[in-house]
Backbone bond lengths (Angstrom), bond angles and torsions (degrees), N, CA, C in turn:
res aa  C-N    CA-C-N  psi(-1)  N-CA   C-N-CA  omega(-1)  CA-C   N-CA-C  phi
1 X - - - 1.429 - - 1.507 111.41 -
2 X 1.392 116.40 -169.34 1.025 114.06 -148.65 1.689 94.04 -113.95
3 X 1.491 117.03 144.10 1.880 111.97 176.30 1.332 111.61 -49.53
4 X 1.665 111.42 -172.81 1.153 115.27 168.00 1.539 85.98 -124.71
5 X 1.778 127.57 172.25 0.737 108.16 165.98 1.617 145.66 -91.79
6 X 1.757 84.38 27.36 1.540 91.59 -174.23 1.885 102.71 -91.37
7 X 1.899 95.96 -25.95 1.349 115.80 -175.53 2.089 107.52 -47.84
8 X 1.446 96.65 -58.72 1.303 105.56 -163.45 1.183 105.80 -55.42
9 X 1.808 102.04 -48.86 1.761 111.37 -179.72 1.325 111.30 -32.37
10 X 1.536 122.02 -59.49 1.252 140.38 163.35 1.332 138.50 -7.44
11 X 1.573 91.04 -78.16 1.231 109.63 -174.33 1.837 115.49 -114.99
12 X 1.425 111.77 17.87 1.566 121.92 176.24 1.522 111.54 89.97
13 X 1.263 103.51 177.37 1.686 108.42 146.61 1.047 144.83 -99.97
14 X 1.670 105.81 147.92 2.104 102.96 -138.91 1.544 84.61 -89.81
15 X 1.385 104.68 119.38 1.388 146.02 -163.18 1.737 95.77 -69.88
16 X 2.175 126.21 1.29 0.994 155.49 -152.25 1.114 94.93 -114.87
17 X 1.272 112.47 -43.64 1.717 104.43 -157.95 1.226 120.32 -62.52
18 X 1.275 133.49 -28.65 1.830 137.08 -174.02 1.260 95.22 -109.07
19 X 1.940 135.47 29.12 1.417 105.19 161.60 1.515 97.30 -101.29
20 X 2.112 74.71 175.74 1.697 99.93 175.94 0.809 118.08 -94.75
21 X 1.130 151.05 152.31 1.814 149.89 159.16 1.657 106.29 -89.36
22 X 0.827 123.40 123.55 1.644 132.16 154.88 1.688 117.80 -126.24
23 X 1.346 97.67 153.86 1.367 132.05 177.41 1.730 102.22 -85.56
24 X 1.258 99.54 133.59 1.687 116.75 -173.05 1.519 117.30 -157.92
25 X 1.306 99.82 139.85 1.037 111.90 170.88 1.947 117.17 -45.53
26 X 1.597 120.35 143.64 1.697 112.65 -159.11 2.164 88.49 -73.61
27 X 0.821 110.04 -22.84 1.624 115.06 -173.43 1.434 113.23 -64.04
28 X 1.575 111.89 -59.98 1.380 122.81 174.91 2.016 103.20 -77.01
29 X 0.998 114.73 -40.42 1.514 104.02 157.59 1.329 122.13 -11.16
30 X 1.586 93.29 -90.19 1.737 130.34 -179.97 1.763 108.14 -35.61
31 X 1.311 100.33 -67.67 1.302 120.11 175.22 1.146 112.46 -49.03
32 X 1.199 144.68 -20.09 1.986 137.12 -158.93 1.986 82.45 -124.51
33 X 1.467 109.67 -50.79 1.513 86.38 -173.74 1.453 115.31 -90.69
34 X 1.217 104.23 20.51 1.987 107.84 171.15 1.696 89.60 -83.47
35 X 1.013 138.74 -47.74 1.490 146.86 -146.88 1.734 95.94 -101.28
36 X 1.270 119.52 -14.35 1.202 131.09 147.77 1.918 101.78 57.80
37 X 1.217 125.92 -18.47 1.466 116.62 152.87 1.590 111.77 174.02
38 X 1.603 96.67 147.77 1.686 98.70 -152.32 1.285 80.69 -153.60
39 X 1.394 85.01 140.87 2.098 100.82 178.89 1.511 95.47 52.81
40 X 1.011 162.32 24.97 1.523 127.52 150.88 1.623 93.44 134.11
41 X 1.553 95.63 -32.89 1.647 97.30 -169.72 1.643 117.19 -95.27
42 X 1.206 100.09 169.53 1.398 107.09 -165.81 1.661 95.92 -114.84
43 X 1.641 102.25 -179.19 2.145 89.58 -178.67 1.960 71.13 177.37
44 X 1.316 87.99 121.27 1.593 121.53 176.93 1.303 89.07 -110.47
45 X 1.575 118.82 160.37 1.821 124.29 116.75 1.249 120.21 -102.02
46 X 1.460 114.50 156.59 1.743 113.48 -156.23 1.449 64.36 -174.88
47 X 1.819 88.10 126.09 1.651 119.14 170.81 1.848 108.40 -64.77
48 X 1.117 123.05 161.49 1.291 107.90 124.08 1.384 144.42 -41.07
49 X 1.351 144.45 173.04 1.276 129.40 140.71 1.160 111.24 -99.77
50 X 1.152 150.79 39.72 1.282 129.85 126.14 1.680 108.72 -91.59
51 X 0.639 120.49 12.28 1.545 130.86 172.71 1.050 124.10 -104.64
52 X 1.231 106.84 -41.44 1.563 120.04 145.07 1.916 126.27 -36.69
53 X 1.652 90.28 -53.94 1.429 102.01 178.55 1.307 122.19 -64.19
54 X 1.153 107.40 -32.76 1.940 123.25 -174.80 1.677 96.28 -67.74
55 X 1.788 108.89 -49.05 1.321 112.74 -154.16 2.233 93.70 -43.74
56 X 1.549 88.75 -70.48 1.251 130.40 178.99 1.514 105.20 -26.94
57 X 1.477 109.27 -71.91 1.752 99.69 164.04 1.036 142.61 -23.30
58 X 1.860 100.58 -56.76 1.482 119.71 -175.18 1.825 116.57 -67.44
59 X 1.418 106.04 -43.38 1.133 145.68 -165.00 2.419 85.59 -76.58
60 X 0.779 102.51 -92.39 1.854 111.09 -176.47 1.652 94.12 122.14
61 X 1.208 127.91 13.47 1.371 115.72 177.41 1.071 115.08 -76.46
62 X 1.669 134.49 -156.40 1.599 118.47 -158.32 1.658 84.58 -125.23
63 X 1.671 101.12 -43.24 1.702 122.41 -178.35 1.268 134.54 -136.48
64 X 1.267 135.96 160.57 1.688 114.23 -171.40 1.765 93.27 -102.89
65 X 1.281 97.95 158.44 1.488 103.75 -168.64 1.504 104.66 -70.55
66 X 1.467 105.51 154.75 1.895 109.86 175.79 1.571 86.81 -40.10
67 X 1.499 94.01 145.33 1.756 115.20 146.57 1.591 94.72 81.90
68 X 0.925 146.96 -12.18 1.564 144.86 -141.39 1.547 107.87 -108.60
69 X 1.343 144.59 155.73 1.334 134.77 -165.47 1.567 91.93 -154.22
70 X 1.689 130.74 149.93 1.028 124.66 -158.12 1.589 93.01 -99.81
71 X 1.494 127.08 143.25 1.497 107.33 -175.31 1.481 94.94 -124.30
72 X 1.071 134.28 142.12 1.305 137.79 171.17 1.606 127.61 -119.36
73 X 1.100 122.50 115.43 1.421 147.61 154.58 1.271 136.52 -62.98
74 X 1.188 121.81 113.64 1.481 126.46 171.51 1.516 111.99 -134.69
75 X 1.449 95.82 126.90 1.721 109.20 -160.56 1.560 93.04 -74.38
76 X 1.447 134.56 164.99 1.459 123.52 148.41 1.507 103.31 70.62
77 X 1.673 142.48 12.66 1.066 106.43 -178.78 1.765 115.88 -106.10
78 X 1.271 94.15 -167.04 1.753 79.89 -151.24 2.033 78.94 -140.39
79 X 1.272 103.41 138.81 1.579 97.48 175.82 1.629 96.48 -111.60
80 X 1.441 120.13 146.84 1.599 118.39 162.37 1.313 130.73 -71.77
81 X 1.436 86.82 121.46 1.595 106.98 176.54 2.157 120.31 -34.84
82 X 1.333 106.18 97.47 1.223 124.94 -162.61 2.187 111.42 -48.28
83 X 1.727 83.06 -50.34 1.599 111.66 -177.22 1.659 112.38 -44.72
């Protein structure tokens, strides 16, 4: 939800509010949030939640642990040829 403005007063400004979210490759991911901030910027990974939900399904847990991202594997798979 949203602060109040005694909240923000409080507790600052969410240092959140003017980012971007992008989609990335899991390699360049890894790589930008291993180094965790460069030039000014910062670079998390943060699942989806529906990715979350699958993890969680598969898994029977309630939550994924702080810090933790659901990773998924499939041995043998093959994606269709786009061209």
């Amino acid at each position: 939800g949203k602060l109040t403005k005694e909240e923000e007063e409080e507790l600052g400004t969410n240092p959140w509010k003017s980012a971007r979210i992008t989609s990335a490759p899991l390699d360049l991911a890894v790589s930008l949030a291993s180094k965790g901030k460069i030039a000014g910027a910062y670079f998390r990974l943060a699942p989806s939640e529906a990715d979350i939900e699958d993890a969680l399904a598969l898994d029977g847990s309630d939550d994924l642990p702080e810090g933790k991202v659901p990773l998924f594997y499939f041995e043998d798979m093959k994606v269709p040829s786009t061209v």
